[in-house]
C-alpha positions in Angstrom: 116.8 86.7 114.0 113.9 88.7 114.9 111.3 88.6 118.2 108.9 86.4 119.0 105.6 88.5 119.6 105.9 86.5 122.7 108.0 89.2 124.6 111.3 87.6 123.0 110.9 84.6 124.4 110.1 81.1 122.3 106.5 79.9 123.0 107.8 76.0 122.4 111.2 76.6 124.3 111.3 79.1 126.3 114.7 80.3 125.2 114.9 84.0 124.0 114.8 84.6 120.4 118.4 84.8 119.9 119.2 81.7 121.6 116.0 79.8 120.0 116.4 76.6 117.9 113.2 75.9 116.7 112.4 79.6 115.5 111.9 78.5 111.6 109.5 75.6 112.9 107.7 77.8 114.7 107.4 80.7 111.7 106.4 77.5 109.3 104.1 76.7 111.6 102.9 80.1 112.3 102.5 80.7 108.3 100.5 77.9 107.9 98.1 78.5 110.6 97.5 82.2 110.0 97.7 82.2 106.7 94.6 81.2 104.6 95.8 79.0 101.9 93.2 80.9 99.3 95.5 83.7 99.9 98.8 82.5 99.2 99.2 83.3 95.6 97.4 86.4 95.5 99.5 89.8 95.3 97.9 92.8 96.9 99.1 95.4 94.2 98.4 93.3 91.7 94.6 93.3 93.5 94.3 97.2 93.0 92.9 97.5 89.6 90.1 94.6 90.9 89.6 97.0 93.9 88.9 100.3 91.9 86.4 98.8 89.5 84.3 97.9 93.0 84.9 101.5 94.0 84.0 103.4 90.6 81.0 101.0 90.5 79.9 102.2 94.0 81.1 105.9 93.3 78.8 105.7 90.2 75.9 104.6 92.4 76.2 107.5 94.9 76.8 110.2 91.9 73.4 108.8 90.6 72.0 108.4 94.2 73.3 112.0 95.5 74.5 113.8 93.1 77.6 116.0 93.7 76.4 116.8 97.4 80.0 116.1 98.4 80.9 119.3 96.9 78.9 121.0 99.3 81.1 120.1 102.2 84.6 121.4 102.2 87.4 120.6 104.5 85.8 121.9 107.1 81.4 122.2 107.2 79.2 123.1 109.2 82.0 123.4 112.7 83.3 119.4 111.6 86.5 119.1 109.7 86.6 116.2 107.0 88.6 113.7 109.1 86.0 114.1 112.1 83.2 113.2 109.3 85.0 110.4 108.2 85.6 109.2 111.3 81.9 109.5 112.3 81.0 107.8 109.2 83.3 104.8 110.0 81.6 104.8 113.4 78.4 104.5 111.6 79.3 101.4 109.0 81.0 99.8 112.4 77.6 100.4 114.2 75.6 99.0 111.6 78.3 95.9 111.7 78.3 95.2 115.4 74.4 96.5 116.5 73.0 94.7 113.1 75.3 92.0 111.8 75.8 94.2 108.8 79.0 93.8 106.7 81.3 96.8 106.5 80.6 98.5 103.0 85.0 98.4 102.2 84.1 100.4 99.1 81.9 103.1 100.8 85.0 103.2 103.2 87.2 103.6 100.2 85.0 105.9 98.7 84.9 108.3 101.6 88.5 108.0 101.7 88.5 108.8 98.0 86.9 111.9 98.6 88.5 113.4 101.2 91.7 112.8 99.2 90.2 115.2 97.0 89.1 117.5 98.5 92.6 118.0 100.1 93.9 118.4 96.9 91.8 120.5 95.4 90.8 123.1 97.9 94.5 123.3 99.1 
């Protein structure tokens, strides 16, 4: 029987977990209010090829939009290693998001994650 994220302790009973009657109520209820019902049926791996065709479409704009600038920075440029830049471009996209309602760009994130990826590979 596994934990309540309760501390162990039944939210409905109060009895700890391994004493708890109502524990597969409680995860059907739990399912059906966290989980959206547009949602159920989808398989996340199955999702990946959707995924990349976003990404290669944005990686396609920023070749055409910057070129291969991202060449220019290695692992480590100008005293910032790649995960510090990432991080500070995630920083950014969550600035933009909370100071200007903007949505996260998910396949700029991707993309940057992309090519850090690479860059570990290849300059390795």
């Amino acid at each position: 029987m596994e934990e309540f994220r309760t501390g162990g302790y039944c939210p409905a009973c109060l009895h700890a977990s391994n004493n708890c009657t109502c524990w597969e109520t409680l995860m059907n209820i739990h399912k059906k209010i966290t989980m959206d019902e547009r949602l159920e049926n989808v398989n996340l791996i199955n999702e990946l090829d959707f995924t990349f065709v976003d990404v290669e479409k944005q990686l396609i704009e920023d070749q055409e939009r910057y070129g291969d600038t991202w060449k220019e920075r290695g692992l480590d440029y100008m005293d910032e290693d790649q995960e510090t830049r990432w991080f500070n471009k995630m920083v950014e996209y969550f600035g933009d998001y909370v100071d200007n309602g903007m949505p996260i760009p998910w396949t700029k994130v991707i993309g940057e994650a992309h090519i850090c990826l690479v860059r570990e590979k290849k300059l390795k």
